[in-house]
MIZARO-826521 format. One record per residue (C-alpha): y, z, x; residue in one letter; residue number from 0. Coordinates in Angstrom, 1 decimal, decimal comma. Layout:
NODE       py       pz       px   rest    nr
NODE        Y        Z        X      A   NUM
...
# end
This chain:
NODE       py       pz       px   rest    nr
NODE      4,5     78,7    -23,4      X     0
NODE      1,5     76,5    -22,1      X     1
NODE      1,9     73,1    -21,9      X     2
NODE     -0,5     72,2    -24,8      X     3
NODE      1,5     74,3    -27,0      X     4
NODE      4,8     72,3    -25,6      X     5
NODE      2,8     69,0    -26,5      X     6
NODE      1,8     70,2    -30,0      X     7
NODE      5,8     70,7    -30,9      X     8
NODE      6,7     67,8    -29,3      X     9
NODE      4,6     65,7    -31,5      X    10
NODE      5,4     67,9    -34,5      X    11
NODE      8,9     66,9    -34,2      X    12
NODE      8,5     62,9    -33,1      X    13
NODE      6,5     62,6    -36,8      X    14
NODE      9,9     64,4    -38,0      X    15
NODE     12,1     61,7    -36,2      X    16
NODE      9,8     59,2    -37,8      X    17
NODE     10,6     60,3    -41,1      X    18
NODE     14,1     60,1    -40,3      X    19
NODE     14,8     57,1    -39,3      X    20
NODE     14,5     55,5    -42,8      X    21
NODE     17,3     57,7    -43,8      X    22
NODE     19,6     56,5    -41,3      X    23
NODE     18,4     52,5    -42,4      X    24
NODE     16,5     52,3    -39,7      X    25
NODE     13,1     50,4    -38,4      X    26
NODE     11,3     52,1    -35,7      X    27
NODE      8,2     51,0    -33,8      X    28
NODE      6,4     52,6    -30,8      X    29
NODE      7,6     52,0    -27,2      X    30
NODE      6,1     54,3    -24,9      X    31
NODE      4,5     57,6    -25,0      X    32
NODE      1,7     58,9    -21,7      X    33
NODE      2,6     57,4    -18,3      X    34
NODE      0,3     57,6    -15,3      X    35
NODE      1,7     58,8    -12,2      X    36
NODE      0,8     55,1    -10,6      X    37
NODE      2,6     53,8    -13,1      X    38
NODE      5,2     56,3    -12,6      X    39
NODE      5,4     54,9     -8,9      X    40
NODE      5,3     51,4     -9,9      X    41
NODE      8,6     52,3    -11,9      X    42
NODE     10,1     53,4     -9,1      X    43
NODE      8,9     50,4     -7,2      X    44
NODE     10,5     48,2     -9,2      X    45
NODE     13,6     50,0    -10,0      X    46
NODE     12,9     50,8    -13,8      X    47
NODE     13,4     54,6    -12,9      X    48
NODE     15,1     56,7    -10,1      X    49
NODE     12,1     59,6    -10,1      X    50
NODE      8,8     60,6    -10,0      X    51
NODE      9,5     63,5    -12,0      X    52
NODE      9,5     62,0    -15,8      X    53
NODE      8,3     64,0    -18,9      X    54
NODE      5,9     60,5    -19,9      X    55
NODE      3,8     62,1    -17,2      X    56
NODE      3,7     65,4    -19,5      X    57
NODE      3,2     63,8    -22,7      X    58
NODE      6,7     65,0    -23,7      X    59
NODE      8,5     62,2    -23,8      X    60
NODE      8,4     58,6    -26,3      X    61
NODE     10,3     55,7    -26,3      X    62
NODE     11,1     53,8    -29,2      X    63
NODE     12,2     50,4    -30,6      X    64
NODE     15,4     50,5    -33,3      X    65
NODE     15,3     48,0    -35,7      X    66
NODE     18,1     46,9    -39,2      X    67
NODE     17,1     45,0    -41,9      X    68
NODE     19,1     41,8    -42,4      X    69
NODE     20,1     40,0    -45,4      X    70
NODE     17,6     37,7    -44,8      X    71
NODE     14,3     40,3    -44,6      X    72
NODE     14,3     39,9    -40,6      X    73
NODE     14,6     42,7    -38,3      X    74
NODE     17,1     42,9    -35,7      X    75
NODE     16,8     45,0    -32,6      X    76
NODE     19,8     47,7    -32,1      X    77
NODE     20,5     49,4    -28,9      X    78
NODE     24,5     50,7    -29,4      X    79
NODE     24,5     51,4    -33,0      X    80
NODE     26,0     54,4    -34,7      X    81
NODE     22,3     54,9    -36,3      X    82
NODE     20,6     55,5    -33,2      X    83
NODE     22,9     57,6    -32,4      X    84
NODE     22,8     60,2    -35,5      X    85
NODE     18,9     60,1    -34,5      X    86
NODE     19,8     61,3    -31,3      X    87
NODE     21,3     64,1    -32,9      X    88
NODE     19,1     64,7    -35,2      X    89
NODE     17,1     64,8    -32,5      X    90
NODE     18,4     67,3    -30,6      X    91
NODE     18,8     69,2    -33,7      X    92
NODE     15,9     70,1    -33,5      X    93
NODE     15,4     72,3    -30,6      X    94
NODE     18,8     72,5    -29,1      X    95
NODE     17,3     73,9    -26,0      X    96
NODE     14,6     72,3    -25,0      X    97
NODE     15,2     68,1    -27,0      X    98
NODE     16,9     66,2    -25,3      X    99
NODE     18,1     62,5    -26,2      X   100
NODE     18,5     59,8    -22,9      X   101
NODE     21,5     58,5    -24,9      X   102
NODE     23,6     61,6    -24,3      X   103
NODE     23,2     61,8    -20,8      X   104
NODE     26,1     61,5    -19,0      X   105
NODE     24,6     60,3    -15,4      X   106
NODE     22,9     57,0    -16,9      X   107
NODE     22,3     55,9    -20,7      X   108
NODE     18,7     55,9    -21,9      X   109
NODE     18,9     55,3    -25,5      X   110
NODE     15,3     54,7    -26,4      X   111
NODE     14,0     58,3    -25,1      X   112
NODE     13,6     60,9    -26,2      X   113
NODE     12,2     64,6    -24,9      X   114
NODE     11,2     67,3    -24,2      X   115
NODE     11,4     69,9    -21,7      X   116
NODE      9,5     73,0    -21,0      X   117
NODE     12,2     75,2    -19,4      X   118
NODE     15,4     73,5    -20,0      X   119
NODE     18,7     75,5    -18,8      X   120
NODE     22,3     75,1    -20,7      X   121
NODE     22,7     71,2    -21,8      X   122
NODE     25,3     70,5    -19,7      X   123
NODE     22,9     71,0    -16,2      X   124
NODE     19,9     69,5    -18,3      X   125
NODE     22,3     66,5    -19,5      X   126
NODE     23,0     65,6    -15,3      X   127
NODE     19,5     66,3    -14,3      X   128
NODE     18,1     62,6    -14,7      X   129
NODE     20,7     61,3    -12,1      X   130
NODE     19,5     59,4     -9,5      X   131
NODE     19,7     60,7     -5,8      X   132
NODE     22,4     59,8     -3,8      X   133
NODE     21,6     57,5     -0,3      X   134
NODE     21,9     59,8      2,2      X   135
NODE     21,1     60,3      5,7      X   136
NODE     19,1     63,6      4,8      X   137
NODE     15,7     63,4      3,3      X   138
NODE     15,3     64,3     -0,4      X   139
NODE     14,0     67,9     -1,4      X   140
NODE     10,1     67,1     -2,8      X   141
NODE      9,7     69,5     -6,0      X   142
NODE      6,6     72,2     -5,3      X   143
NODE      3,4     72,4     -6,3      X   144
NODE      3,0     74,3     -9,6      X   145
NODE      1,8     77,7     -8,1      X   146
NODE     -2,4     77,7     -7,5      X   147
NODE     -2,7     73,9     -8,3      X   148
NODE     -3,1     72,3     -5,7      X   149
NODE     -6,8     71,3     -4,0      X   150
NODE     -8,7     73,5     -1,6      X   151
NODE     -9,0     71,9      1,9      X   152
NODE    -12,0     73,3      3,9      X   153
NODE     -9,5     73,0      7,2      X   154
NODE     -6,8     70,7      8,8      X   155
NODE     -6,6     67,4      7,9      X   156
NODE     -5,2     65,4     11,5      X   157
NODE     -5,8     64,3     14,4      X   158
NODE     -8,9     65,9     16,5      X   159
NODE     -8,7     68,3     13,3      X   160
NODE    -12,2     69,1     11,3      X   161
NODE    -11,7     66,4      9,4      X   162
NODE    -14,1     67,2      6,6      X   163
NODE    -14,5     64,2      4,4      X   164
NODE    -13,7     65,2      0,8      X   165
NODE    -10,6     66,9      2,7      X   166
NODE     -9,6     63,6      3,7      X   167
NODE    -10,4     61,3      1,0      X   168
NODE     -8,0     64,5     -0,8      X   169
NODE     -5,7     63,9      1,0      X   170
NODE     -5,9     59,6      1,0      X   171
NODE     -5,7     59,5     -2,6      X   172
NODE     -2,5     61,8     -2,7      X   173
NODE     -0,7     59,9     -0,5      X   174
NODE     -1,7     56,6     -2,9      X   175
NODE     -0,2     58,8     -5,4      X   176
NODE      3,0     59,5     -3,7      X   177
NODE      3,0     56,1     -2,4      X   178
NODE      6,4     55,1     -3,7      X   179
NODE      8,4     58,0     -2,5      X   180
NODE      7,6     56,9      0,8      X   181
NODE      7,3     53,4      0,6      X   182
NODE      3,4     53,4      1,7      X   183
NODE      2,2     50,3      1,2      X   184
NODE     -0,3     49,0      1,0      X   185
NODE     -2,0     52,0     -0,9      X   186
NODE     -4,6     53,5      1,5      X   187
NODE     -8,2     53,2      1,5      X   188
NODE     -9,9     56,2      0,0      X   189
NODE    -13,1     56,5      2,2      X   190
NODE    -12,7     60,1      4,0      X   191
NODE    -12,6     58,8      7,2      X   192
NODE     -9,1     59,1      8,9      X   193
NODE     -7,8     57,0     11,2      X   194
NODE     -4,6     55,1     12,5      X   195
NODE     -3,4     54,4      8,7      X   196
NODE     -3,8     57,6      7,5      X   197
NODE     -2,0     59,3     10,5      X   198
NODE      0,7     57,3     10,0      X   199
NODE      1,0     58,0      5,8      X   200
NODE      1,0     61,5      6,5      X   201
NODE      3,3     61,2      9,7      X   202
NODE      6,0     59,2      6,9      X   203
NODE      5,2     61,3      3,9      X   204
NODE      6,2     64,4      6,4      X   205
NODE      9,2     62,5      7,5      X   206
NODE     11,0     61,0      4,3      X   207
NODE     10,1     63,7      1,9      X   208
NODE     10,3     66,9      3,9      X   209
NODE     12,5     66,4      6,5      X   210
NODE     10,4     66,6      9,6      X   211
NODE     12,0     64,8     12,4      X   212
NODE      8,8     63,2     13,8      X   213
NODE      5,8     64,3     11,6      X   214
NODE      2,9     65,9     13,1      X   215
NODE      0,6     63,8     10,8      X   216
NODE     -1,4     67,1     10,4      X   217
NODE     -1,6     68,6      6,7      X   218
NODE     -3,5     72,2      6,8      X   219
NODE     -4,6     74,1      4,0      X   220
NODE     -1,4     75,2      1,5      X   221
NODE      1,3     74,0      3,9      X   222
NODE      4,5     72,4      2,5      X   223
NODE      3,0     68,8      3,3      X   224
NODE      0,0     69,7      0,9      X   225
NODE      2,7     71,4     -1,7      X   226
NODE      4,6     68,7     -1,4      X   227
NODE      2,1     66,1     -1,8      X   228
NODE      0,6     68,1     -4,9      X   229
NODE      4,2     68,0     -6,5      X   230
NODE      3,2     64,4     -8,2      X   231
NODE      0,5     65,8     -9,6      X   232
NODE     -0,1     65,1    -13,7      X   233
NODE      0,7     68,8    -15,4      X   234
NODE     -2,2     68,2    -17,5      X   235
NODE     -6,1     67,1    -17,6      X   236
NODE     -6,4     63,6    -17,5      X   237
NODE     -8,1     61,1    -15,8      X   238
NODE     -6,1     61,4    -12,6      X   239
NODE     -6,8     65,3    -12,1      X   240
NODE    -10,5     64,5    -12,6      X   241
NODE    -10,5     62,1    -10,2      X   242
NODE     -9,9     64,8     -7,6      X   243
NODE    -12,0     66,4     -9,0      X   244
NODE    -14,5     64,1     -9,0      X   245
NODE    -14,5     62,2     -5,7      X   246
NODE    -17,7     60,5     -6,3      X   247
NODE    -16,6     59,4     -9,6      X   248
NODE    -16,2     56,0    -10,0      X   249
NODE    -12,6     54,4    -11,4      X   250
NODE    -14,5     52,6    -14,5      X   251
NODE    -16,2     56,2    -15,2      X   252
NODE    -13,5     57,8    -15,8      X   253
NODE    -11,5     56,0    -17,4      X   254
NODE    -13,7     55,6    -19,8      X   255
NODE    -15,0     59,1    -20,2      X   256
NODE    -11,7     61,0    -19,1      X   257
NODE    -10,4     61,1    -23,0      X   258
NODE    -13,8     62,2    -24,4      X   259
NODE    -14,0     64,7    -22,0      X   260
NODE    -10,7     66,1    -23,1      X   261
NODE    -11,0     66,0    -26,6      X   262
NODE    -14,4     67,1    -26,3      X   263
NODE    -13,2     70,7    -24,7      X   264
NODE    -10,8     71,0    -27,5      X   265
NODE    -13,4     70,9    -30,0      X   266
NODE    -15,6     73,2    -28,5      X   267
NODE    -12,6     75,8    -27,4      X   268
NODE    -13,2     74,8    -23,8      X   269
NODE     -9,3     75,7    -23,5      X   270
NODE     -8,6     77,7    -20,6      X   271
NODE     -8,4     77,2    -17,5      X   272
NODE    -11,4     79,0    -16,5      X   273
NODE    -13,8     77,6    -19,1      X   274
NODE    -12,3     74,0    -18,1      X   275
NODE    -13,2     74,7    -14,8      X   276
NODE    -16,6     75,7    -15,3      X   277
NODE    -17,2     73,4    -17,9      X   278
NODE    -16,2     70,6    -15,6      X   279
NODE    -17,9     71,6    -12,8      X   280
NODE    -21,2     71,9    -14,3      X   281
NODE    -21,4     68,4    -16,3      X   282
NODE    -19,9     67,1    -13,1      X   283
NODE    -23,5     67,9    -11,0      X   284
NODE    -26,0     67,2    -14,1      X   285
NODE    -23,8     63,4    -14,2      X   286
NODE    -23,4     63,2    -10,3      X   287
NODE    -20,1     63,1    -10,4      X   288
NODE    -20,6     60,7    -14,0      X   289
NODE    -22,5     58,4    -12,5      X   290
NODE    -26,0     59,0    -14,6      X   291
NODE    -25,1     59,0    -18,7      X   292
NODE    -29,3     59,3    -18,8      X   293
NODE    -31,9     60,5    -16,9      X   294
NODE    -33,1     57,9    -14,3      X   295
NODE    -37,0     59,3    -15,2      X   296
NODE    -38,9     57,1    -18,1      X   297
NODE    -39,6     60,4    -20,2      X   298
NODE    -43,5     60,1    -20,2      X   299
NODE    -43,3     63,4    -19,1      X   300
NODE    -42,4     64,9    -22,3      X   301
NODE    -44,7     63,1    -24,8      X   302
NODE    -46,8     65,3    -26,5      X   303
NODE    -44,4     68,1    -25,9      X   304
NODE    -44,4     69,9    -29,2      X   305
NODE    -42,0     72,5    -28,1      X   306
NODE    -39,1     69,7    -27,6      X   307
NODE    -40,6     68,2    -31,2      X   308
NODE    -42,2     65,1    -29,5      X   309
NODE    -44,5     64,7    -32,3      X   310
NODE    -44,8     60,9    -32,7      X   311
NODE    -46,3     58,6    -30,3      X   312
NODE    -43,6     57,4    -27,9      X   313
NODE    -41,3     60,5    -28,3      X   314
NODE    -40,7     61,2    -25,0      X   315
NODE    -39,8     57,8    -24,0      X   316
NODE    -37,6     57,7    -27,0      X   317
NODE    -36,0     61,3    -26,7      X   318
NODE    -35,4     61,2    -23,1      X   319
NODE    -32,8     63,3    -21,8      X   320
NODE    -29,0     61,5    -21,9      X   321
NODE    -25,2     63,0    -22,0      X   322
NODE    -23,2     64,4    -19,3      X   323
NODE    -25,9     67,5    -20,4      X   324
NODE    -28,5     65,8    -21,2      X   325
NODE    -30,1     66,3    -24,9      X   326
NODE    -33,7     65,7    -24,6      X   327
NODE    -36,2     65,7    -27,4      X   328
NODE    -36,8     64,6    -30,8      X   329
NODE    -35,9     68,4    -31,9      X   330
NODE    -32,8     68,5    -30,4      X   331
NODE    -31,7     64,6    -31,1      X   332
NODE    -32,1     65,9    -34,7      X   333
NODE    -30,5     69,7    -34,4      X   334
NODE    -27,2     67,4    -32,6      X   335
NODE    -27,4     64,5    -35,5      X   336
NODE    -27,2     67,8    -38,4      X   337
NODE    -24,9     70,1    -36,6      X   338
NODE    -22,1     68,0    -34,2      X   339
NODE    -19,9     67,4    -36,7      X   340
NODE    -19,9     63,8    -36,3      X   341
NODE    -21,7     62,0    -38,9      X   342
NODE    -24,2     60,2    -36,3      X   343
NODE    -28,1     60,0    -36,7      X   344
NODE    -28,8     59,9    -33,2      X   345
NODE    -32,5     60,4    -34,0      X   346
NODE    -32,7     56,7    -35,5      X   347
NODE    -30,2     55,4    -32,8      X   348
NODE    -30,8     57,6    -29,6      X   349
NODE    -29,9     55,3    -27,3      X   350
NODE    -26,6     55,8    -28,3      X   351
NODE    -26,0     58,9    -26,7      X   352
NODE    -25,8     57,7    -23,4      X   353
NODE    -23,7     54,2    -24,3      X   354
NODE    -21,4     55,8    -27,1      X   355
NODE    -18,9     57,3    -24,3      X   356
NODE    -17,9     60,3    -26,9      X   357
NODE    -21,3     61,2    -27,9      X   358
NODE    -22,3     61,4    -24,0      X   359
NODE    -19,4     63,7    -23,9      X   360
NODE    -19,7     65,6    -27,0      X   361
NODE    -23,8     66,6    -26,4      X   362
NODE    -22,6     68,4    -23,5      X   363
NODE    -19,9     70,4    -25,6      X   364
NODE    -22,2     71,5    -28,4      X   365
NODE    -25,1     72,4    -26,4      X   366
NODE    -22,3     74,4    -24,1      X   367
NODE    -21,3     76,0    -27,7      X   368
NODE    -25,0     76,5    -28,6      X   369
NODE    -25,3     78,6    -26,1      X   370
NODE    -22,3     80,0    -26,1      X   371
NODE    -21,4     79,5    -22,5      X   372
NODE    -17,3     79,9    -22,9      X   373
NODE    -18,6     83,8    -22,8      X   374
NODE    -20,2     83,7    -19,5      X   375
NODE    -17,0     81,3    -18,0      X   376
NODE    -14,7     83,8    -19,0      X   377
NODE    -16,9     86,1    -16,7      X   378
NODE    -16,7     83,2    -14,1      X   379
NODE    -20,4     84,1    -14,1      X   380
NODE    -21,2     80,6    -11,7      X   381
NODE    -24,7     81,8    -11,8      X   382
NODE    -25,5     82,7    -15,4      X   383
NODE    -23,7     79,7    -16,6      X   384
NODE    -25,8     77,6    -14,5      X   385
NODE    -29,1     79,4    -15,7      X   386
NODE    -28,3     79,0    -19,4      X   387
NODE    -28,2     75,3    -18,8      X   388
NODE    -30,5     74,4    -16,3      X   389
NODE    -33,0     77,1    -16,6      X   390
NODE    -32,7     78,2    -12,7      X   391
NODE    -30,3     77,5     -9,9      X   392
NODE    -30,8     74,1     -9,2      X   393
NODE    -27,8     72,5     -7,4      X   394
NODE    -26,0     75,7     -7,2      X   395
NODE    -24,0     74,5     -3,9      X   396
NODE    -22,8     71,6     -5,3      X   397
NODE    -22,3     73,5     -8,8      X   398
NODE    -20,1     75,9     -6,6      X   399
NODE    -18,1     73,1     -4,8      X   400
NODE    -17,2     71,2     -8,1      X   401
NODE    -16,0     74,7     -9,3      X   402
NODE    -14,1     75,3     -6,6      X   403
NODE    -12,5     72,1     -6,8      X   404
NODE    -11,7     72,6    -10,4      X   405
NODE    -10,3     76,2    -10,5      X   406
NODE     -7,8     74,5     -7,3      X   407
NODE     -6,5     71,9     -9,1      X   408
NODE     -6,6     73,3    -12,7      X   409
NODE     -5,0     76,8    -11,3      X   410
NODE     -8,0     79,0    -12,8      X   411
# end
């Protein structure tokens, strides 16, 4: 079952556990639902968790506040209550195998959380998973890389290697990702050159999570360093994964464009790895990398261009191109404004499709469903995909590289 199926039933039955609680005289209020993997690490940091394997990372997991009623209308926060626990239960009710409740554990008590799991065993081994791992003289056992997601390096990352820089900065930003494992700190600088700093990271990541006496500080293409560095990686899209994605990118970009991105393939069936990848790829080079939300040109060019509908004086300036795909002409602002869906009149406001960060999104999505580009992806048809939106084979390296990139790390 894919993991956006495992999501789906996962919230299906928190909104059932929210219509329970009443039942059982309870209050509940929202804890905690998505955790990055840096906060993850910063968890483990500080000792608020004994893993960097949590199902927050997933989106399958919530933690919740209990509340009771007193005589006096005030609310008063539970934690060992009788209540909470028939919730548990109820919880686990309702998917015996795969629900679980962190107040039934037997290894540590975790009343607030609850579940869920993708693959879980019998309860008993699923009940003593969350224990925390022993002090020992030998190095823990890092989980592996989900099989095909992990990024492409060009060659060995090390000293006197190749060195290529997007290999590097690859391989920079997954130690910062790993960083509490090992106890790198501080996080490294994600520039693509390596030197001293990096060696070491690698040479400590080798060391503490996979056992290597000394570390060779070298990390080649699918060896167990780079499976075991990949291990931390989220098990969905999200702002993280693009990142790696896009190296360029910068840290404000995406997070504010990560979500729209997401939500924007979902409404325009962009839901396979393959057309993800694609998808990606291409409004990765028309944005370099997300930097551009417009086209740095005035649009001068186009006024008096009937065949974009530039009719009026100062049309072209107007109707300049903007989005991640850029929508360009008074024609096609008015085509998007009558057929996205949204309820926007981006023809009086047009501006607002490069500073509205779902519309910048979303123009890219409905021209890719326009013109019905999910067929060609599912061909992984690089070339005709690029054709049918930039009219040739401009920027078909850098199209290619960003696809290769994507397919890596989203296991197309």
């Amino acid at each position: 079952m894919s993991l956006n199926r495992q999501q789906a039933i996962f919230l299906q039955h928190v909104a059932e556990l929210i219509r329970k609680a009443p039942e059982l005289g309870l209050t509940i209020t929202g804890g905690e639902l998505y955790r990055t993997p840096e906060q993850q690490a910063m968890y483990l940091r500080d000792g608020r968790s004994k893993t960097m394997n949590s199902q927050h990372l997933k989106r399958l997991a919530i933690d919740l506040n209990f509340f009771v009623e007193q005589p006096d209308g005030s609310l008063r926060l539970v934690y060992d209550d009788e209540r909470v626990r028939q919730l548990g239960q109820f919880w686990e009710s309702l998917d015996p195998s795969a629900n679980r409740w962190g107040g039934s554990w037997s290894s540590f008590k975790d009343v607030p959380h609850f579940e869920r799991r993708e693959s879980a065993g019998s309860k008993a081994a699923v009940a003593a998973a969350p224990a925390a791992t022993p002090v020992v003289s030998a190095p823990p056992t890092p989980a592996a890389a989900p099989l095909g997601r992990m990024p492409r390096l060009a060659g060995t990352v090390g000293f006197r290697q190749t060195n290529q820089r997007d290999d590097v900065e690859t391989i920079q930003r997954l130690l910062n990702l790993n960083a509490a494992g090992f106890g790198l700190d501080p996080l490294l600088k994600p520039d693509g050159i390596f030197g001293t700093k990096t060696t070491e990271a690698v040479r400590g990541f080798q060391q503490k999570m996979i056992g290597m006496a000394e570390g060779d500080g070298c990390v080649q293409p699918g060896d167990a360093t780079l499976r075991a560095l990949c291990a931390t990686l989220p098990g969905a899209l999200d702002a993280v994964l693009l990142q790696f994605i896009f190296l360029a990118a910068a840290e404000d970009a995406l997070a504010a464009l990560a979500a729209p991105i997401i939500d924007t393939m979902q409404r325009h069936d962009i839901t396979t790895p393959l057309r993800a990848a694609h998808f990606i790829a291409q409004i990765g080079h028309e944005s370099g990398e997300l930097r551009y939300r417009e086209e740095i040109a005035s649009g001068a060019a186009y006024e008096g261009r009937r065949d974009l509908g530039n009719t009026q004086p100062g049309d072209g300036r107007r109707y300049k191109g903007r989005g991640l795909i850029q929508l360009t002409g008074r024609a096609n602002y008015a085509e998007y404004s009558k057929t996205s869906g949204l309820d926007v009149d981006v023809v009086a406001d047009p501006a607002r499709v490069a500073t509205d960060d779902r519309l910048c999104v979303d123009v890219a999505g409905w021209y890719w469903s326009l013109r019905e580009i999910n067929a060609l992806a599912d061909r992984d048809d690089l070339e005709a995909v690029t054709r049918r939106i930039n009219g040739g084979l401009n920027g078909l390296a850098d199209r290619r590289r960003l696809l290769g990139r994507a397919k890596a790390l989203l296991g197309a």
